[in-house]
C-alpha positions in Angstrom: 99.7 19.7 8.1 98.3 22.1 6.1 101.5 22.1 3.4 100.7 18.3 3.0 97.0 19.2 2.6 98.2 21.8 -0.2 100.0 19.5 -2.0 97.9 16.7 -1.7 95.6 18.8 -4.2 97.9 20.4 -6.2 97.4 20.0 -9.9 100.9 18.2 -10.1 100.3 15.6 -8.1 96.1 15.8 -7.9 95.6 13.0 -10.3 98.4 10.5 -8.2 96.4 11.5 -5.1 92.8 11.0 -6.2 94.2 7.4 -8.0 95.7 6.6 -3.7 92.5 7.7 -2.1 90.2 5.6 -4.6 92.2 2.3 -3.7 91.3 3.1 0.0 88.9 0.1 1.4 86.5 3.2 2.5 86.3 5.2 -1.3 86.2 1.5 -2.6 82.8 0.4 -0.8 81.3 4.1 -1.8 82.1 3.6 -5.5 80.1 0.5 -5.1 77.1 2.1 -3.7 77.4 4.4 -5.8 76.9 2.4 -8.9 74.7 -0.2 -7.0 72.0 3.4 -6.5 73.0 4.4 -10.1 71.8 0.9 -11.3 68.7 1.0 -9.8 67.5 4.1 -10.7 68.4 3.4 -14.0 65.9 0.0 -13.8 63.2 1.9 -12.8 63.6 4.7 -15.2 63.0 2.3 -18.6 61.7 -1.1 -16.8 58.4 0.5 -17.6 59.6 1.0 -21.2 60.6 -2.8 -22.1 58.4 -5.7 -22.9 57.8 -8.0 -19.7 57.8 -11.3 -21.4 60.8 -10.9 -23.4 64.2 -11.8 -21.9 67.2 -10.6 -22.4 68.9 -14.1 -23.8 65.8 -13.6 -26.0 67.0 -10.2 -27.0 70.6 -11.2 -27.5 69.7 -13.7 -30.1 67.5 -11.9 -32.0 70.2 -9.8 -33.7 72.5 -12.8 -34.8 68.9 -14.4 -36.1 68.1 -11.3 -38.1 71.4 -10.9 -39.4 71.5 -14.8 -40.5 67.7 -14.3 -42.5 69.5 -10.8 -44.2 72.6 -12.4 -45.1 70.0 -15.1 -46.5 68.5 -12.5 -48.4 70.9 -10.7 -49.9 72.7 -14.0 -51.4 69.3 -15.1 -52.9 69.3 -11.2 -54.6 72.4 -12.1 -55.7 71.6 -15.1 -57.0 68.8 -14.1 -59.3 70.5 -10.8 -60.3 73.7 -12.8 -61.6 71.3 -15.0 -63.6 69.7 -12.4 -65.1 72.7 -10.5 -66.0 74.3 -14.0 -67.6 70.7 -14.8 -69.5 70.7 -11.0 -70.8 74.5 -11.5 -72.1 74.4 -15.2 -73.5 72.8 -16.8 -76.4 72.8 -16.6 -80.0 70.8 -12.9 -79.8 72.1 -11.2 -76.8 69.5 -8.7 -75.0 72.0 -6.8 -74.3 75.0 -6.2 -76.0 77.5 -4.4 -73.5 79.6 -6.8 -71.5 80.5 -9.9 -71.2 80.3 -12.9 -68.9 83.3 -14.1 -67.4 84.4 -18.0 -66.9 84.8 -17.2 -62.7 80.8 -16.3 -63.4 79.7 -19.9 -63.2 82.2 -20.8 -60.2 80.2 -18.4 -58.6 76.6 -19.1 -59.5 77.3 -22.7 -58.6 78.1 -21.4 -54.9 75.4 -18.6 -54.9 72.6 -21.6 -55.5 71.4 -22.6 -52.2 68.8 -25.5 -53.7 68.1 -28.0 -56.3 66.0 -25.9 -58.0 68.3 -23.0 -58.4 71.5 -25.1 -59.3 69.0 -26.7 -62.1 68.1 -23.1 -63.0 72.1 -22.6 -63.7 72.3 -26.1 -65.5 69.4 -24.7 -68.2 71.8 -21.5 -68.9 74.3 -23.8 -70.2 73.1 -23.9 -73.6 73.4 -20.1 -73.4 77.2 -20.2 -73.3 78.1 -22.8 -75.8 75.5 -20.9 -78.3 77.7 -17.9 -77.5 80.9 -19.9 -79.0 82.2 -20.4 -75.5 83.6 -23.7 -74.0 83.5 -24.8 -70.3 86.3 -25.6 -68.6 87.5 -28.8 -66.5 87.1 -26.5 -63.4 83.9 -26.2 -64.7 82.6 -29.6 -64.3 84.7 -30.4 -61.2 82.7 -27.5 -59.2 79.5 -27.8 -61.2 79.8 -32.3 -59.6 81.4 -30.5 -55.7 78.1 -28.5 -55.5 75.7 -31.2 -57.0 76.8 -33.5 -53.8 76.4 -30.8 -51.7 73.3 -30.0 -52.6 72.4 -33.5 -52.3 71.4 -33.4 -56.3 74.0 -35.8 -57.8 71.5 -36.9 -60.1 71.5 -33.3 -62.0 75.0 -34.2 -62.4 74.0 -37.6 -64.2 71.4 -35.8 -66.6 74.1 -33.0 -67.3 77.1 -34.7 -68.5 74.4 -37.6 -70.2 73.2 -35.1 -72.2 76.1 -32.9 -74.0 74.3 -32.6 -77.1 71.9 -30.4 -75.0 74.1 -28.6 -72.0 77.5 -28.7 -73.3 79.4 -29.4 -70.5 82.2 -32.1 -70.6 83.4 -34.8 -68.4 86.6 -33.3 -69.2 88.3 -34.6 -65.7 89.1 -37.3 -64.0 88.6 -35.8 -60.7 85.0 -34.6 -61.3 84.3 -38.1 -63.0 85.3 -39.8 -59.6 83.9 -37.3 -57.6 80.5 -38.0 -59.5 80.8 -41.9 -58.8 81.6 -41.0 -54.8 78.5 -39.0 -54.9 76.0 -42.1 -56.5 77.8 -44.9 -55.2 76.7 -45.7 -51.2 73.1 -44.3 -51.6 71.6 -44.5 -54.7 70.9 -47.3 -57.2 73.8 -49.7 -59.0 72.6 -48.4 -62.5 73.6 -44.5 -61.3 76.6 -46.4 -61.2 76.7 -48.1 -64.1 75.8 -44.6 -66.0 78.9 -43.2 -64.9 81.3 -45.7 -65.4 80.1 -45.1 -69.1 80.7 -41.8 -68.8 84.3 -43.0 -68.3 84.2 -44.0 -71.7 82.2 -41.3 -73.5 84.5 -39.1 -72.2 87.3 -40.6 -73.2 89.0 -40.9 -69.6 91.2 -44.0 -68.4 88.2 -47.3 -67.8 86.9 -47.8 -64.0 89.1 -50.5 -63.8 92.7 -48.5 -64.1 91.8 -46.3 -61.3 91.9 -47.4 -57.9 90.0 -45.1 -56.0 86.9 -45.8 -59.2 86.8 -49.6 -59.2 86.9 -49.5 -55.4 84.1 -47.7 -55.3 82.0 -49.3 -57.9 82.8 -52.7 -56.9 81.3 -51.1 -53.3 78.2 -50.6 -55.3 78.2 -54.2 -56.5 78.1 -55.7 -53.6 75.4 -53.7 -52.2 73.1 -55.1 -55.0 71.9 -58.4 -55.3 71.2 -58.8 -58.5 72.8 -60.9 -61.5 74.4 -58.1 -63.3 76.1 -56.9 -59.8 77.7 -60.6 -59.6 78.6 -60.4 -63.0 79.9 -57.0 -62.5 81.3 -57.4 -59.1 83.5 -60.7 -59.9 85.4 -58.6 -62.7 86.1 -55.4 -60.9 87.6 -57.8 -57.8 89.9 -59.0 -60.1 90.8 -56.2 -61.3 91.6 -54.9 -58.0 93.3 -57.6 -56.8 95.7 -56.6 -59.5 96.9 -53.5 -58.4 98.8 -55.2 -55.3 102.1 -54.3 -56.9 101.3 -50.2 -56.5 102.6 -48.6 -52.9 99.8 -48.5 -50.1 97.5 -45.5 -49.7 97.6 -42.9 -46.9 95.0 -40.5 -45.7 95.2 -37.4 -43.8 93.7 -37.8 -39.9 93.8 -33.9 -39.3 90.5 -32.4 -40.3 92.0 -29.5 -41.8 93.8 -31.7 -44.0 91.0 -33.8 -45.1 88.9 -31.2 -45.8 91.1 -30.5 -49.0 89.6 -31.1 -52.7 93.4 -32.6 -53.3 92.8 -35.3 -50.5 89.6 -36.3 -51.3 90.5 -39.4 -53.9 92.3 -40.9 -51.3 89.9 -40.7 -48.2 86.9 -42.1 -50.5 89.2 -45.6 -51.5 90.0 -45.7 -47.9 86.4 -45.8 -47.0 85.1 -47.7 -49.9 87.7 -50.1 -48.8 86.3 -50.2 -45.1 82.6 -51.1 -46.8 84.3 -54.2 -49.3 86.1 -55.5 -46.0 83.1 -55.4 -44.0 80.7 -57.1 -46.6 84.1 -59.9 -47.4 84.2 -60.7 -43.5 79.9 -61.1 -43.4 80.1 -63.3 -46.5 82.9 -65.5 -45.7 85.5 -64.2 -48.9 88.8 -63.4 -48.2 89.7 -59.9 -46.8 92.8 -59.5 -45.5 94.4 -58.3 -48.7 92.8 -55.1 -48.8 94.7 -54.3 -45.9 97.7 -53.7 -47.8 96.4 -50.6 -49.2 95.6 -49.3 -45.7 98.1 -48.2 -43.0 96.5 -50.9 -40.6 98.0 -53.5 -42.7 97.7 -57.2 -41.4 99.3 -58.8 -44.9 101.0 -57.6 -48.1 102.7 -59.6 -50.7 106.8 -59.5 -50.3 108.6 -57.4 -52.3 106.2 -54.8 -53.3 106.5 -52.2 -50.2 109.4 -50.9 -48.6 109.0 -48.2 -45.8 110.8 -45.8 -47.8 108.9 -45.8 -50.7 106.5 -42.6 -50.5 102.6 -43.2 -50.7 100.8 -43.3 -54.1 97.7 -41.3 -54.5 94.9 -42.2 -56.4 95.0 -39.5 -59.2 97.6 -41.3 -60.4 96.8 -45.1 -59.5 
């Protein structure tokens, strides 16, 4: 008895022993005691100490709300920091002469702005850079159009590339030229519209008319307005797309992850300016069923123009 006692608490096997003895039913209810006296003594000892009213799902959210109105801060500091350093180091007299301000620079004052007001503060330093001999880039005007959206601004967008004379930043892409017309086209007038199909022109990119995902668009627009010059407007763009039957149809991503890509975009916006034309055709009585062909729900598609094994045409090159 005592040689198992001995070796029960020998430091060989002590640990092996104390771990056996803690799993008993007995030591288990006494650890919970334990801790359950612990606990309350703790309680007492600082209940005195905290606030009475405040609770503690209170408490927990008050750190990721703090954090959230630092993080805040800190990206408005950087903000205003970047465009002083850009002010200070563009321009026909520089302020200061060291350094230089890099093309990435703009890409990412555009996402640093958190308002209209600062992304119109970034538009104004644009003279800045072309008085420093510098040019902007396509890149340029596609992210300078992205963020305009986002920030529910399109309009900057408009006075911008209206004015190159002024700002200096082309309508040097496609892309950003359609992304400009998605952005005006569903909730603001016709003639925003109107002012970027121009653009089209100005710009020297192919007309409204050649590009599918555009003219879809814009004739959308048209039939939202009731006016003369949206009939007039409106009859010519249906022919014209009526005449790109003889392309392959048009398929958009369903997975989110997908869609969310810049790459995708051309195609989800004909797909939906498509949903808007087939809606106002079925309420007005004019034919329909031929924008199906475009769609993967298609109900009717002229012969010979679409065999399953032909792959699916985007619009950057419709």
């Amino acid at each position: 008895m005592f040689c198992r006692m001995a070796s029960l608490f020998s430091l060989s096997s002590r640990p092996q022993a104390l771990f056996r003895l803690a799993n008993r039913p007995v030591c288990r209810r006494n650890l919970r005691l334990t801790a359950v006296v612990r606990q309350t003594r703790d309680d007492d000892l600082f209940s005195s100490a905290a606030p009475s009213g405040t609770s503690v799902s209170e408490a927990s959210m008050a750190g990721p709300k703090a954090r959230s109105q630092n993080a805040t801060m800190r990206r408005e500091q950087q903000f205003y920091e970047l465009v002083e350093y850009m002010t200070d180091r563009t321009g026909r007299k520089r302020a200061v002469k060291a350094g230089q301000v890099r093309q990435t620079a703009w890409l990412r004052l555009f996402q640093l702005a958190n308002s209209s007001e600062q992304l119109e503060m970034v538009a104004e330093l644009f003279p800045r850079w072309r008085d420093s001999g510098k040019e902007f880039r396509p890149i340029h005007a596609e992210a300078f159009v992205r963020r305009c959206e986002e920030l529910k601004c399109p309009t900057l967008a408009l006075k911008v590339f209206g004015d190159h004379s002024k700002y200096g930043l082309g309508l040097g892409s496609l892309f950003a030229a359609r992304h400009m017309l998605h952005s005006v086209y569903a909730k603001y007038p016709l003639s925003d519209s109107m002012t970027v199909a121009a653009l089209f022109g100005v710009y020297k990119l192919p007309p409204v008319s050649s590009d599918l995902a555009a003219c879809s668009m814009l004739y959308s627009a048209c039939l939202k307005d009731n006016s003369a010059n949206a009939r007039v407007v409106g009859k010519a763009l249906y022919e014209e797309l009526k005449k790109h039957q003889d392309k392959p149809p048009v398929r958009a991503p369903q997975e989110s992850v997908m869609r969310a890509r810049y790459a995708e975009k051309p195609n989800i916006w004909l797909l939906d300016a498509f949903k808007t034309i087939e809606k106002v055709h079925k309420k007005t009585g004019k034919e329909w069923r031929w924008l199906r062909y475009w769609t993967t729900e298609r109900e009717w598609r002229p012969r010979n123009t679409f065999t399953p094994g032909q792959p699916a045409a985007t619009a950057e090159h419709a």
